[in-house]
MMTF fields as JSON, N, C-alpha, C and O atoms, coordinates in Angstrom:
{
  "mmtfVersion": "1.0.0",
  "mmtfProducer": "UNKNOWN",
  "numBonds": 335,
  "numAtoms": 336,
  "numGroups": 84,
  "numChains": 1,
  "numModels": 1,
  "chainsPerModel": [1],
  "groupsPerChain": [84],
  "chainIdList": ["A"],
  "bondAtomList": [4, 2, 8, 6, 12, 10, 16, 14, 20, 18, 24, 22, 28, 26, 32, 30, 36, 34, 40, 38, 44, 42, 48, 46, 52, 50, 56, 54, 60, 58, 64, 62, 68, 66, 72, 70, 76, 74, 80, 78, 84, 82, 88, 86, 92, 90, 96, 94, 100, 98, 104, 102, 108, 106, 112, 110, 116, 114, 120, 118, 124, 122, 128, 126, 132, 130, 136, 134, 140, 138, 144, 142, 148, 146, 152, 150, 156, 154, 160, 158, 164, 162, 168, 166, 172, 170, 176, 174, 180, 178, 184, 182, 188, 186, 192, 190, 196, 194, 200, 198, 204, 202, 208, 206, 212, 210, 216, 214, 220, 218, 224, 222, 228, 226, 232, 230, 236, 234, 240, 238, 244, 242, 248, 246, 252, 250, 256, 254, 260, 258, 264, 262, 268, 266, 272, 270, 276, 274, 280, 278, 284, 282, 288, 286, 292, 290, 296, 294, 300, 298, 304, 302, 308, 306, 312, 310, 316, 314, 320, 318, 324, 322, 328, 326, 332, 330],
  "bondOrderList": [1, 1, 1, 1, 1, 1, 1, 1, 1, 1, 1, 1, 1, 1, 1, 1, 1, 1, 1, 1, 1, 1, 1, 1, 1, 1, 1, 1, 1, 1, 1, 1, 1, 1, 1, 1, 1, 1, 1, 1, 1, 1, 1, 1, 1, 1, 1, 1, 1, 1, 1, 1, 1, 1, 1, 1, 1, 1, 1, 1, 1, 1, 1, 1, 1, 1, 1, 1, 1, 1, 1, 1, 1, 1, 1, 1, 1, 1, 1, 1, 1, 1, 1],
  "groupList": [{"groupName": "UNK", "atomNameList": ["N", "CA", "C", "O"], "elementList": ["N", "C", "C", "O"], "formalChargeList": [0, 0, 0, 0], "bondAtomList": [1, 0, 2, 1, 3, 2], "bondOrderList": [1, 1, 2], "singleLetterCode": "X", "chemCompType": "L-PEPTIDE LINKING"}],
  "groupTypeList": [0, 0, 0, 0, 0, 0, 0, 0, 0, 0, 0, 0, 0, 0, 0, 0, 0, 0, 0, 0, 0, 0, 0, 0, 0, 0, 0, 0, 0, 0, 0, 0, 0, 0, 0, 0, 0, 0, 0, 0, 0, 0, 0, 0, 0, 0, 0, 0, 0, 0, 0, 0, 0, 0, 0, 0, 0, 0, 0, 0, 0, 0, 0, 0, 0, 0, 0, 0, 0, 0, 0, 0, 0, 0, 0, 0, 0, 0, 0, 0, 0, 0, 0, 0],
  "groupIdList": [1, 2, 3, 4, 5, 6, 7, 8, 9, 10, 11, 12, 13, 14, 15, 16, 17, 18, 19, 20, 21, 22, 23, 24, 25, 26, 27, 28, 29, 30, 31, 32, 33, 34, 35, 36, 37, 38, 39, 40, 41, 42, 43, 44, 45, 46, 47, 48, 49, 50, 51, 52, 53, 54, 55, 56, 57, 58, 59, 60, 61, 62, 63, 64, 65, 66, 67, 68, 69, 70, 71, 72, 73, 74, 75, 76, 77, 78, 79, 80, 81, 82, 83, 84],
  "secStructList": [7, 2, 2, 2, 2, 2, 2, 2, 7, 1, 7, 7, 7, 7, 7, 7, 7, 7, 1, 7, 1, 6, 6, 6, 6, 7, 1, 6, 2, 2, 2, 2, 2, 2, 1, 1, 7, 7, 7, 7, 7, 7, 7, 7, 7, 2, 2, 2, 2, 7, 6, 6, 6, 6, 1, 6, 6, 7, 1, 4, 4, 4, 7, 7, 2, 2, 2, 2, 2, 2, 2, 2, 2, 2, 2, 2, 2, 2, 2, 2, 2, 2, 6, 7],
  "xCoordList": [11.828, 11.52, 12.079, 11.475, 13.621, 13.8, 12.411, 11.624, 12.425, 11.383, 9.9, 9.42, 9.633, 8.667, 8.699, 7.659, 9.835, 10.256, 10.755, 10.187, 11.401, 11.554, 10.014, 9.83, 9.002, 8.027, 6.824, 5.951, 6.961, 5.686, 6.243, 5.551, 7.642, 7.64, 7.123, 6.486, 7.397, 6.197, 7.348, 8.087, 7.089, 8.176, 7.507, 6.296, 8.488, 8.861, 9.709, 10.934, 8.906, 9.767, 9.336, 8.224, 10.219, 9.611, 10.106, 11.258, 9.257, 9.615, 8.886, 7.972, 10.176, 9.316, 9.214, 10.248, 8.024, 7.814, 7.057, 5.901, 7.155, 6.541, 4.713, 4.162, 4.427, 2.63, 2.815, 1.746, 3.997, 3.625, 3.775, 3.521, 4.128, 3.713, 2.553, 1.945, 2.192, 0.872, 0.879, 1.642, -0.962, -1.024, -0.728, -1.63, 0.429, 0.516, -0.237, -0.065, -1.079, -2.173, -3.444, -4.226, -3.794, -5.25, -5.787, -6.663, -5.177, -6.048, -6.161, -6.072, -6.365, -7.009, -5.765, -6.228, -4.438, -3.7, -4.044, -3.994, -4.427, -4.125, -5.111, -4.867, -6.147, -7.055, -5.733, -5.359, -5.079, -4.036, -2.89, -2.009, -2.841, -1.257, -2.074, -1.724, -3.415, -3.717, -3.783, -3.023, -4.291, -4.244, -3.031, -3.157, -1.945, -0.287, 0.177, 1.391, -1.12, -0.563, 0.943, 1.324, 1.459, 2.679, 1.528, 0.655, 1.788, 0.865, 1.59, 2.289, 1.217, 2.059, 1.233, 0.543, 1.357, 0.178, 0.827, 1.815, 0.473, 0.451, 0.058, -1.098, 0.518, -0.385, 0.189, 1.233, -0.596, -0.201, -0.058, 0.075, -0.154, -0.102, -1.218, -1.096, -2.298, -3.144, -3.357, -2.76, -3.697, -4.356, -3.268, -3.408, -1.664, -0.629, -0.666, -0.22, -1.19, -1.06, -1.86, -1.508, -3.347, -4.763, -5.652, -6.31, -5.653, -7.003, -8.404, -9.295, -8.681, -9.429, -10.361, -11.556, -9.284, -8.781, -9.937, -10.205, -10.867, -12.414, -13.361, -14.335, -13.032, -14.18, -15.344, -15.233, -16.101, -17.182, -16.273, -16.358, -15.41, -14.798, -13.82, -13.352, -13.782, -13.143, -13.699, -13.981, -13.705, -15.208, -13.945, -12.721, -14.871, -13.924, -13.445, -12.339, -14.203, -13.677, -12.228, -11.557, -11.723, -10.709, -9.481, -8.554, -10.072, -8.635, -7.577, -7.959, -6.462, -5.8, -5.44, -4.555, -6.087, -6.161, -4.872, -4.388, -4.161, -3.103, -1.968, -0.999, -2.171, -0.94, -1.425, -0.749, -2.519, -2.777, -2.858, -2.718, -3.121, -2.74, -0.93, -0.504, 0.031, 1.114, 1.427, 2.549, 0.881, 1.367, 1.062, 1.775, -0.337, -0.712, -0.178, -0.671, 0.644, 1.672, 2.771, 3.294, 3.55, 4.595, 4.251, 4.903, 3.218, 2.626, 2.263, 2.019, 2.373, 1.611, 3.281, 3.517, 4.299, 5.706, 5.92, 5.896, 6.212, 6.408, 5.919, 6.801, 4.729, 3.831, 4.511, 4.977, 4.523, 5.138, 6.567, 6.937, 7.249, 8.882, 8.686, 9.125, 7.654, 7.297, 7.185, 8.342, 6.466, 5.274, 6.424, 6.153, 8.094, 8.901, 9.814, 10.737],
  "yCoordList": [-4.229, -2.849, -2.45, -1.662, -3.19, -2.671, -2.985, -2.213, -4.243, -4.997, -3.573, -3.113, -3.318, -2.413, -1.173, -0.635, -0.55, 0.366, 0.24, 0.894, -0.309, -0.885, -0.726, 0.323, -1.556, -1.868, -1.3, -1.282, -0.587, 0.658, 2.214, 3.207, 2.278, 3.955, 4.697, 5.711, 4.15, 5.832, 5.26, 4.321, 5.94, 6.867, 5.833, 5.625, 5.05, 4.333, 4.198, 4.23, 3.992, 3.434, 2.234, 1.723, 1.822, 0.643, 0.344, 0.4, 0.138, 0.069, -1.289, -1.866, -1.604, -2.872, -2.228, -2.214, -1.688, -1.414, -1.514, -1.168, -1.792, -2.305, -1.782, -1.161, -2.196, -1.825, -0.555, 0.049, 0.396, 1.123, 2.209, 3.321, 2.248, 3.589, 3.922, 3.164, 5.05, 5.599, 5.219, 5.334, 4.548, 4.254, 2.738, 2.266, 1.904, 0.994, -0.459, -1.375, -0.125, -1.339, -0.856, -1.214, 0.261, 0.558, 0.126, 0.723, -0.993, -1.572, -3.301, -4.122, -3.559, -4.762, -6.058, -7.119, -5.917, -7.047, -7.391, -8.533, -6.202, -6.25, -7.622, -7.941, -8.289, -9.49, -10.491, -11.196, -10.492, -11.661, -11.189, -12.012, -10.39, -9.916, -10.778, -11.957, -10.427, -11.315, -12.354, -12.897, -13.272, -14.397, -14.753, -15.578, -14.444, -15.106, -15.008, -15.071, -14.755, -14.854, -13.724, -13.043, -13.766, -12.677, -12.053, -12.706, -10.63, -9.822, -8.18, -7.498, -7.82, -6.719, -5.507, -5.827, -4.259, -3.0, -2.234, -1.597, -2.183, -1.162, 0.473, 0.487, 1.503, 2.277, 4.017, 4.146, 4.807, 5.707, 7.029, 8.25, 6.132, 6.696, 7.41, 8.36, 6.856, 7.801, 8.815, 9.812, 8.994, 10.714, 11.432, 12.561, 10.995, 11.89, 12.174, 13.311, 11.478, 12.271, 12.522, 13.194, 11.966, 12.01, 12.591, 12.088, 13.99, 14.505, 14.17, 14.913, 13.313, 12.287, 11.234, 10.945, 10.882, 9.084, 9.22, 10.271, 8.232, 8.024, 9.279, 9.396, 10.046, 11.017, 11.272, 11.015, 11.662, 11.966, 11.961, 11.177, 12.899, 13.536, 11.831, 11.599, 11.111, 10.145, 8.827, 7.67, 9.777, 9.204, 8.621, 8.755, 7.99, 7.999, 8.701, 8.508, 10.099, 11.454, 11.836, 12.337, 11.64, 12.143, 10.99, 11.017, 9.755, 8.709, 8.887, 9.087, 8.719, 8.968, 7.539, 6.747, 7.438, 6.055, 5.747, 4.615, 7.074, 6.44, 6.144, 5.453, 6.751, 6.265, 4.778, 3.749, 4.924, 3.33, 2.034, 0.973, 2.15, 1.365, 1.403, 0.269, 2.206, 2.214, 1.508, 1.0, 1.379, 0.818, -0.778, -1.71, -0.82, -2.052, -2.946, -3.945, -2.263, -3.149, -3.454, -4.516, -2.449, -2.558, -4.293, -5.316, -3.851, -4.966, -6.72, -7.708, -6.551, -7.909, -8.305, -9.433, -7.738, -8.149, -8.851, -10.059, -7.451, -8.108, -9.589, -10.42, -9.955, -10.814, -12.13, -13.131, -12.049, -13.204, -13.32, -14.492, -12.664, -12.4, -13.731, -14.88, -12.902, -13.381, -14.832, -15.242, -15.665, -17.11, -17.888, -19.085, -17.386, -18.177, -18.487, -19.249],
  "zCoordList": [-3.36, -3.65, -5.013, -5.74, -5.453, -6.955, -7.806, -8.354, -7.708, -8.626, -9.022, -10.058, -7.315, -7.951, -8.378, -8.759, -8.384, -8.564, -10.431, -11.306, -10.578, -12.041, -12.67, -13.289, -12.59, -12.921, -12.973, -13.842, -11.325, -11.463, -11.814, -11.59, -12.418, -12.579, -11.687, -11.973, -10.078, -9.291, -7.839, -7.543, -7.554, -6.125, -5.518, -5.6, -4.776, -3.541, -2.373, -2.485, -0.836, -0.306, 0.539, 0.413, 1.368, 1.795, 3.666, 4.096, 4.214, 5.883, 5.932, 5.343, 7.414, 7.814, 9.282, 9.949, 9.834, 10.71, 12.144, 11.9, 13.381, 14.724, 14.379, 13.47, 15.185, 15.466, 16.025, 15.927, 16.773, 17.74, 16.609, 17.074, 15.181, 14.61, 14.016, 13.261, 14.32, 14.064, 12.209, 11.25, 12.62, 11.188, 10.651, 9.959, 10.882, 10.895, 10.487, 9.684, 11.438, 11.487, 11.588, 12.468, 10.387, 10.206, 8.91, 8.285, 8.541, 7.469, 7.283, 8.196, 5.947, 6.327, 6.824, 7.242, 6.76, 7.277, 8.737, 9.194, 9.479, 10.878, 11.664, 12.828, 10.895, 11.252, 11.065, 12.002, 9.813, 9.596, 10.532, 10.783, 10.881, 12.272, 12.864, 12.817, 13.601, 15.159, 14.895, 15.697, 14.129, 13.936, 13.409, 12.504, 13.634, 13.713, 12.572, 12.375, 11.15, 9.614, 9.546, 10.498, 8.471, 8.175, 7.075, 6.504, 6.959, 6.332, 5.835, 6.585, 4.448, 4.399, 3.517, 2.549, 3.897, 3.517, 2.595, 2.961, 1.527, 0.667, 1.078, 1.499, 1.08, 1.503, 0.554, -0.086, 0.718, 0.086, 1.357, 1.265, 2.459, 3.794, 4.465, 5.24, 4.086, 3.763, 4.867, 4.461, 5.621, 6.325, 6.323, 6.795, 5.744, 5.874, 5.047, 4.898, 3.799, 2.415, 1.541, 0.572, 1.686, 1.43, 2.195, 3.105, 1.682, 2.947, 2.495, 2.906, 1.83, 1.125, 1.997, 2.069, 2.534, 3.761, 4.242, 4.824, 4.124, 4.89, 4.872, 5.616, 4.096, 4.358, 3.141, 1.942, 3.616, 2.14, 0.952, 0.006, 1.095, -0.541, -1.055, -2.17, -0.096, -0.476, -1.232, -0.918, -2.616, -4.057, -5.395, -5.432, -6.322, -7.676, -8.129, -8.634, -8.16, -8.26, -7.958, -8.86, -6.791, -6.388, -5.986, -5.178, -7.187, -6.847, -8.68, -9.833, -8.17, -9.094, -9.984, -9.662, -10.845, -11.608, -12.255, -12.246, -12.983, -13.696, -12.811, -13.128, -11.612, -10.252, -9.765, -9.75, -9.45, -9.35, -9.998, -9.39, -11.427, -12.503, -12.198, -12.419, -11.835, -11.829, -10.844, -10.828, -10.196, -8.556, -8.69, -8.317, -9.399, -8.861, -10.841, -11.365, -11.232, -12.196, -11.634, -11.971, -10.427, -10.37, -8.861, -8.654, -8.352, -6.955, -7.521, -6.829, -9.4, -9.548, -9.819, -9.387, -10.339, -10.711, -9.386, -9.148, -8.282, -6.787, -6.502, -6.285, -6.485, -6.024, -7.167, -6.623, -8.618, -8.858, -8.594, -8.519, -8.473, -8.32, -6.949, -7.006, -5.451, -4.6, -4.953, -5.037, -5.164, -5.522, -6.296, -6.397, -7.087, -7.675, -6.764, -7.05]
}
């Protein structure tokens, strides 16, 4: 979590958390949970913090690019930090 925090400049935190919290396992790791893989979600939490999350309005329009360019600099550090 330093690593991405260093790297992406944007507010973090980080849980390692059971299946039984809401939200959890509504995206794409949850095929690699059942099949035994280890698997881990990025998320911006969404319906808690995107009233966006699957709905019509949820277009290019209303994604925030320079937060996500931030995130997904601070996720490629993680990932090689990870692979050494």
């Amino acid at each position: 979590m330093e690593i991405f925090r260093a790297e992406a400049s944007f507010p973090a935190e980080g849980v390692a958390a059971p299946r039984v919290v809401p939200g959890i396992d509504w995206s794409d790791h949850l095929p690699f949970w059942n099949l035994g893989y280890p698997g881990f979600m990025v998320t911006d939490t969404a319906v808690y913090r995107n009233p966006n999350y699957h709905r019509a309005s949820d277009n290019i329009e209303t994604i925030d690019f320079d937060g996500m360019s931030r995130v997904v600099t601070g996720l490629v550090r993680c990932i090689e930090e990870l692979a050494n």
